[in-house]
N, CA, C and O atoms as CSV, one atom per row, in Angstrom:
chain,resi,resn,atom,element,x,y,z
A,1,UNK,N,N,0.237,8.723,-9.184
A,1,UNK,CA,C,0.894,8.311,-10.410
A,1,UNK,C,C,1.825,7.130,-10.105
A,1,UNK,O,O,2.415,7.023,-9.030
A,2,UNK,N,N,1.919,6.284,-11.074
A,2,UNK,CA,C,2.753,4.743,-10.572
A,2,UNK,C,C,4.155,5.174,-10.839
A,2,UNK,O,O,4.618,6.051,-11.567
A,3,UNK,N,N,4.730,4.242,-9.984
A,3,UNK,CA,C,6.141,4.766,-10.267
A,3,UNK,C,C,6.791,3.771,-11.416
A,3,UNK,O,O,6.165,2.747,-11.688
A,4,UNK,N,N,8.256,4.102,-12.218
A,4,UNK,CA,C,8.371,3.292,-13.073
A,4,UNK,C,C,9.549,2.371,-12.790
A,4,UNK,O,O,10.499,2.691,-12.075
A,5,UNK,N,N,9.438,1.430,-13.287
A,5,UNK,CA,C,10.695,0.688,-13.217
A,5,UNK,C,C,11.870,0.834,-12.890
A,5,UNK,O,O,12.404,-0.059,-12.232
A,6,UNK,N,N,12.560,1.938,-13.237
A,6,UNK,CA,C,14.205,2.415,-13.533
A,6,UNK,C,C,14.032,3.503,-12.348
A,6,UNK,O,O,15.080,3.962,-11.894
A,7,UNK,N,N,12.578,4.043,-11.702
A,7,UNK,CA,C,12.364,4.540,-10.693
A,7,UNK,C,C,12.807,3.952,-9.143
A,7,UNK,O,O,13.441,4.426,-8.200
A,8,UNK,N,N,12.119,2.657,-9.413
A,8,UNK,CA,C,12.191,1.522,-8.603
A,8,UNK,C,C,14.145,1.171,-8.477
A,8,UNK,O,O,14.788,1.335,-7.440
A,9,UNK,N,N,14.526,0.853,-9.344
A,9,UNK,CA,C,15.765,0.460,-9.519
A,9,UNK,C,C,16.505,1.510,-9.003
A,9,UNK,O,O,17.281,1.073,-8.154
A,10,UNK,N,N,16.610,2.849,-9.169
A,10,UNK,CA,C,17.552,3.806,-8.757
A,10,UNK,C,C,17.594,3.656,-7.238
A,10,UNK,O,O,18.617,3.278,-6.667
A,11,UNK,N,N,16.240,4.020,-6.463
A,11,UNK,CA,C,16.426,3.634,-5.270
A,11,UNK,C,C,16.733,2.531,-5.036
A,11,UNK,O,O,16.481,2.303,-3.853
A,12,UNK,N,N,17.114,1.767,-5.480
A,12,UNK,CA,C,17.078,0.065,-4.437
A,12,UNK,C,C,19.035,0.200,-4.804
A,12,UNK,O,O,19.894,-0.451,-4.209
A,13,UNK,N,N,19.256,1.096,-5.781
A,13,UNK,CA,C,20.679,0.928,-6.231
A,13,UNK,C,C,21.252,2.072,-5.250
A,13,UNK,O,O,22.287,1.812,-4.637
A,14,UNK,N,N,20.730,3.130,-5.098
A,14,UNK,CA,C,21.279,4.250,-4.007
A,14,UNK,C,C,21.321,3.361,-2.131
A,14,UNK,O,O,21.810,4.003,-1.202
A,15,UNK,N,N,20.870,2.216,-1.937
A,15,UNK,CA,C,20.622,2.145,-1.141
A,15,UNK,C,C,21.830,0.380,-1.323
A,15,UNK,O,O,22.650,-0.045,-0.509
A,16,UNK,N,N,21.660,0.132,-1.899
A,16,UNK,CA,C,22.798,-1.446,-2.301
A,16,UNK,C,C,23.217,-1.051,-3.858
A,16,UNK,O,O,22.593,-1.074,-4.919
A,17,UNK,N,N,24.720,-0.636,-3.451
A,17,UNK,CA,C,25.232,0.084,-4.759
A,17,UNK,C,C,25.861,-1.337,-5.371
A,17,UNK,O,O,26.416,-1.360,-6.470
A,18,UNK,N,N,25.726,-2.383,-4.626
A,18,UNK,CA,C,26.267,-3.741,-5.121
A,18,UNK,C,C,25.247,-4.870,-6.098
A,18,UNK,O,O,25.345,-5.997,-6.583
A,19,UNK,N,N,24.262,-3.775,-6.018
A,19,UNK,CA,C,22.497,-4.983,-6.172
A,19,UNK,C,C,22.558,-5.255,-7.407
A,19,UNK,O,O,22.966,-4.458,-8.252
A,20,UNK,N,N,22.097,-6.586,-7.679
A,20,UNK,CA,C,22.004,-6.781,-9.517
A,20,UNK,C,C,20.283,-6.794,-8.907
A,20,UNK,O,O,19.768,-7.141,-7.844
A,21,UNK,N,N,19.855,-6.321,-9.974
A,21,UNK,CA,C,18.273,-6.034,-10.183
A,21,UNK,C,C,17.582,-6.578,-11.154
A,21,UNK,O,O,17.870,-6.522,-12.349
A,22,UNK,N,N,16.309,-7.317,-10.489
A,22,UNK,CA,C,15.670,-7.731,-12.194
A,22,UNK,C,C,14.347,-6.931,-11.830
A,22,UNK,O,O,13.985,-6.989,-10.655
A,23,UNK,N,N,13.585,-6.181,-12.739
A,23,UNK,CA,C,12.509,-6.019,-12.471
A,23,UNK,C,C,11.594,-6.289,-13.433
A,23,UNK,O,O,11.951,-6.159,-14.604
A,24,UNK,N,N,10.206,-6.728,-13.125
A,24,UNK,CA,C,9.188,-7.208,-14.226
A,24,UNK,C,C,7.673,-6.323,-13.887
A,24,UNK,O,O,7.059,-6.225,-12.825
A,25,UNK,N,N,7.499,-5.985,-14.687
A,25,UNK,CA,C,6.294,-5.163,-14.961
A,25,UNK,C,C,4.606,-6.641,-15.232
A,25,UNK,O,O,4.100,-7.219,-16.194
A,26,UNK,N,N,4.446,-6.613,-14.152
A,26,UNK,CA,C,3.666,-7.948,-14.033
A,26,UNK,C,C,2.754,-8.040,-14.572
A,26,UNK,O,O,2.305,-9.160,-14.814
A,27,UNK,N,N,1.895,-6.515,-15.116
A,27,UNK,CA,C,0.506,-6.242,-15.702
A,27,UNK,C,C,0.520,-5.728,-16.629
A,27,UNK,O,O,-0.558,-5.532,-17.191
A,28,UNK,N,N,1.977,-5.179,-17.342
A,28,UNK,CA,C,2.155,-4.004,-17.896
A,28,UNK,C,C,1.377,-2.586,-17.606
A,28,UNK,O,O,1.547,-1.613,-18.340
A,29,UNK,N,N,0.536,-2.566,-16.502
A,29,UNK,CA,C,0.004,-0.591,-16.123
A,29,UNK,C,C,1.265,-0.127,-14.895
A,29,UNK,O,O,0.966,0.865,-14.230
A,30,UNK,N,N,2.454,-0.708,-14.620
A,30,UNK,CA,C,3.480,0.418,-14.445
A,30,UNK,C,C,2.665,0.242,-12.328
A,30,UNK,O,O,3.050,0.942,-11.392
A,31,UNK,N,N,2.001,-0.432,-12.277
A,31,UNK,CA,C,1.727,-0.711,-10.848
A,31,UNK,C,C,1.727,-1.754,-9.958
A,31,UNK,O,O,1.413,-1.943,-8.782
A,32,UNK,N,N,2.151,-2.341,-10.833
A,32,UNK,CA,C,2.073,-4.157,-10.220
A,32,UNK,C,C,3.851,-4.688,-10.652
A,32,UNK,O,O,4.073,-4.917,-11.841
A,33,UNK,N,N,4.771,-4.813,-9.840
A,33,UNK,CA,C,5.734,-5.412,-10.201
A,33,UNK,C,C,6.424,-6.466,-9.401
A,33,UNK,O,O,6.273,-6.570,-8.183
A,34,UNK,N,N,7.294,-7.356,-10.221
A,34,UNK,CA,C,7.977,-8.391,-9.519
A,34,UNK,C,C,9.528,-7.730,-8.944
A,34,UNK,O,O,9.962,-6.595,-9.140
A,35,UNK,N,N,9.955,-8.490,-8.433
A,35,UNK,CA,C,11.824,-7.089,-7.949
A,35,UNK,C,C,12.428,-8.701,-7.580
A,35,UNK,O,O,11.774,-9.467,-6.872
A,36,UNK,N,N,13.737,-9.065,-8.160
A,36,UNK,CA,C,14.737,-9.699,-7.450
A,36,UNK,C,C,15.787,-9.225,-7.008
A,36,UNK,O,O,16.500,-9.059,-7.997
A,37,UNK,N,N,16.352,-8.885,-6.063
A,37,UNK,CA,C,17.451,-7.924,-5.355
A,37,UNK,C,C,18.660,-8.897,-4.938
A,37,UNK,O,O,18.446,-9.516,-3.895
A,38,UNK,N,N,19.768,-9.117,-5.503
A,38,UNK,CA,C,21.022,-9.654,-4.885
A,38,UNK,C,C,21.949,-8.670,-4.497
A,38,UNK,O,O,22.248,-7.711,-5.209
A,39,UNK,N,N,22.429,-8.903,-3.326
A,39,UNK,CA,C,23.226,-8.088,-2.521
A,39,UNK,C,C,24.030,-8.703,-1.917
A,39,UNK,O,O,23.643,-9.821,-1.577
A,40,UNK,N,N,25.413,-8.326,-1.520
A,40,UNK,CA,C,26.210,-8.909,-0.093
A,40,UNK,C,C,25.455,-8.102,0.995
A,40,UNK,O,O,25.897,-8.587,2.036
A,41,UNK,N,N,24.766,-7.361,1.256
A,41,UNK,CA,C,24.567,-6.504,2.363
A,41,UNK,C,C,23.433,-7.233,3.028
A,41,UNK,O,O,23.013,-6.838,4.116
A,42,UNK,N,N,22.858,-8.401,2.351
A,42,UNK,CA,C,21.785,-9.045,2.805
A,42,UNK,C,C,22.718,-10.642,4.192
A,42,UNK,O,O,22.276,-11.235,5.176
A,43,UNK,N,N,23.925,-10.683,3.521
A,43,UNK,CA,C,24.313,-11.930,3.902
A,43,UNK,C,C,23.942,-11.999,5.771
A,43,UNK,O,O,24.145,-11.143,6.632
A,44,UNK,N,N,23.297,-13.486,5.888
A,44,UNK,CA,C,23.628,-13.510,7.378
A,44,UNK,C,C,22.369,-12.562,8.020
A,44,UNK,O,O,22.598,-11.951,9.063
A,45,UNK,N,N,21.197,-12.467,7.452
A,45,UNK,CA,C,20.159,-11.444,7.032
A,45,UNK,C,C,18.610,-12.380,7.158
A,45,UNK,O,O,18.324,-13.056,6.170
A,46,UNK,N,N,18.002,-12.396,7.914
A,46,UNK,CA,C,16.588,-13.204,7.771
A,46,UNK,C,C,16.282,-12.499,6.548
A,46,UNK,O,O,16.744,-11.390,6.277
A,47,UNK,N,N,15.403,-13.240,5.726
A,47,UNK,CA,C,14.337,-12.761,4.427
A,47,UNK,C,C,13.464,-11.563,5.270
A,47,UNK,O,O,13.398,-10.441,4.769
A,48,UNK,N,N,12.824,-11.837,6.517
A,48,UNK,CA,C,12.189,-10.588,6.404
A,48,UNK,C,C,13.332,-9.163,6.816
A,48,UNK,O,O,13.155,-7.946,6.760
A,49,UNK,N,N,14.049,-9.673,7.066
A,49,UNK,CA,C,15.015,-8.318,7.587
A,49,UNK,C,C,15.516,-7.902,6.359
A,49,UNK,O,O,15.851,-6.729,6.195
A,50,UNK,N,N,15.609,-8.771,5.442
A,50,UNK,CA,C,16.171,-8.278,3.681
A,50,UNK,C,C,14.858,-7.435,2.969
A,50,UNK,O,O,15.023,-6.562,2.117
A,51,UNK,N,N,14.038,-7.701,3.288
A,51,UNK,CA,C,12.683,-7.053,2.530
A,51,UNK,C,C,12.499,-5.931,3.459
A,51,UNK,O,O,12.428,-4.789,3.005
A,52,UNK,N,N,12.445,-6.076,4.283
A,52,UNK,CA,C,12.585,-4.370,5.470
A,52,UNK,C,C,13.033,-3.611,4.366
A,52,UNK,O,O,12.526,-2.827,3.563
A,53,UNK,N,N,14.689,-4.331,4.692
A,53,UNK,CA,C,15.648,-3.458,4.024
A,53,UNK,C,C,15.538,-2.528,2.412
A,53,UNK,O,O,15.911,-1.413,2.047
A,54,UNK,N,N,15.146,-3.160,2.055
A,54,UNK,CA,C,14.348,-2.852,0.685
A,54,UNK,C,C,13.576,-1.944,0.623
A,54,UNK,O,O,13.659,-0.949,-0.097
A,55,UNK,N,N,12.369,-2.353,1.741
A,55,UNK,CA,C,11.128,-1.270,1.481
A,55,UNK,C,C,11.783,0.144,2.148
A,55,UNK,O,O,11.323,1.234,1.807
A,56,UNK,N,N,12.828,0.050,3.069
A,56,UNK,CA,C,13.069,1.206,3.580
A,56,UNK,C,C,13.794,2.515,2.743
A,56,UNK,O,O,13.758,3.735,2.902
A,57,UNK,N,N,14.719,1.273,1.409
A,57,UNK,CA,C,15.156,1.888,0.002
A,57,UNK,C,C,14.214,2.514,-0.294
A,57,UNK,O,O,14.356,3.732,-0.192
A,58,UNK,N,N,12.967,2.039,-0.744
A,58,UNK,CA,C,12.041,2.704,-1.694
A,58,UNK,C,C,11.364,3.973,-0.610
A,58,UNK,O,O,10.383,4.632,-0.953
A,59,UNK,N,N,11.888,4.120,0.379
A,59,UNK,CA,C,11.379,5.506,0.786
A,59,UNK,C,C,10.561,6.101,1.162
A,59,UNK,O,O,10.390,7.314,1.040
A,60,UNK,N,N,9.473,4.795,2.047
A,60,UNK,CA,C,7.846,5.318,1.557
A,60,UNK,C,C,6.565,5.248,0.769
A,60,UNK,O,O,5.400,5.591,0.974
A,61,UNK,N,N,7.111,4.771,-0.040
A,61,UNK,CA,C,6.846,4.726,-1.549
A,61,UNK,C,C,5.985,3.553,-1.468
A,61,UNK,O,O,4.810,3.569,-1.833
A,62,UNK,N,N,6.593,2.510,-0.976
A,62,UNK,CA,C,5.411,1.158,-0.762
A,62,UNK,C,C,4.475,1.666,-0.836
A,62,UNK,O,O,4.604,2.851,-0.530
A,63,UNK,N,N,2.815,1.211,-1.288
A,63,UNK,CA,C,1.820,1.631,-0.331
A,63,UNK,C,C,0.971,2.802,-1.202
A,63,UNK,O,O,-0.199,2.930,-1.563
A,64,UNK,N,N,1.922,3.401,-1.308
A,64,UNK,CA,C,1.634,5.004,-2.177
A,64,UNK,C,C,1.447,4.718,-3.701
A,64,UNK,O,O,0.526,4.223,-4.350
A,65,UNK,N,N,2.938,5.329,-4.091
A,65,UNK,CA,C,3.015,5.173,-5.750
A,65,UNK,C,C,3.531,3.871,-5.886
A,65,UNK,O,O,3.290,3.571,-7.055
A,66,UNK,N,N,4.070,2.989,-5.373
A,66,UNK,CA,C,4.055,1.845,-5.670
A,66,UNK,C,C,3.116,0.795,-5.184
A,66,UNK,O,O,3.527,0.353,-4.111
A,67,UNK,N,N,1.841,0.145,-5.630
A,67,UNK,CA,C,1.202,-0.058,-5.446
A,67,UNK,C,C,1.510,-1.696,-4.704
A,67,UNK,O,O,1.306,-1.972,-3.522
A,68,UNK,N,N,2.048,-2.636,-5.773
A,68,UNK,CA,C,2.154,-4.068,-5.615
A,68,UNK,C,C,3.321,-4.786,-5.856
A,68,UNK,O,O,3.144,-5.558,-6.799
A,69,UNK,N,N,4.728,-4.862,-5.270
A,69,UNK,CA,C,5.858,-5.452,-5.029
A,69,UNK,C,C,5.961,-6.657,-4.754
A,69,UNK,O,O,6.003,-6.940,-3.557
A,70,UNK,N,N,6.030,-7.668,-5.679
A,70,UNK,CA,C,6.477,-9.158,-5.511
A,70,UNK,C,C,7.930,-8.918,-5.299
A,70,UNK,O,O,8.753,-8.683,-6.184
A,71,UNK,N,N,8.154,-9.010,-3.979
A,71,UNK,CA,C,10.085,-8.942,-3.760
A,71,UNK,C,C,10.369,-10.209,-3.446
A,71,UNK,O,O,9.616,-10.943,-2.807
A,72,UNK,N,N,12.045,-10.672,-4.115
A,72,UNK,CA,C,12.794,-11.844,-3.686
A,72,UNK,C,C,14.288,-11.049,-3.533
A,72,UNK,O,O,14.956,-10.222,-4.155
A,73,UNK,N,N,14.363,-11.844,-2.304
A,73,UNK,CA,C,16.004,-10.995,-1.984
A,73,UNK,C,C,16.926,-12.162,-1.812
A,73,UNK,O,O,16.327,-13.226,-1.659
A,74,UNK,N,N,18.114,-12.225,-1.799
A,74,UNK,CA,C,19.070,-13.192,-1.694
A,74,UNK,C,C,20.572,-12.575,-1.468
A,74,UNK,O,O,20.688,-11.434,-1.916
A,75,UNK,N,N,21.670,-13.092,-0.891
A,75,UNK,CA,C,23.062,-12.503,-0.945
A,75,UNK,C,C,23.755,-13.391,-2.117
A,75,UNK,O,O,23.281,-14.479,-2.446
A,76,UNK,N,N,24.518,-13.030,-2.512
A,76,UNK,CA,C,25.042,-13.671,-3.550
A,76,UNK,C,C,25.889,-14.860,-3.129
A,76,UNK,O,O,26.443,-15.556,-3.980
């Protein structure tokens, strides 16, 4: 079952309680999404060490119920 949006968002917020979040439903079927993540916790942070960081939020989940993650990360 796909996971939903505000699904997506809770974890990425339990994990960067500082994150402004955009998320976009890319296909509208709830499996394909875009994610922009701003954080201070990224600062001083390679892009791939910020997207680690991320997928390690979602718990697993990559792969599984979340099928297709366009992520952009940035520190504010």
């Amino acid at each position: 079952m796909p996971m939903q949006a505000h699904e997506i968002e809770t974890l990425i917020k339990k994990a960067f309680p500082d994150a402004q979040i955009t998320i976009e439903d890319l296909r509208g079927d709830g499996d394909h999404y875009s994610c922009m993540v701003v954080s201070a916790a990224f600062a001083g942070k390679s892009r791939v060490q910020q997207h680690q960081m991320v997928y390690q939020a979602l718990d697993g989940r990559m792969g599984g119920e979340l099928h297709a993650l366009a992520l952009q990360t940035r520190a504010p």
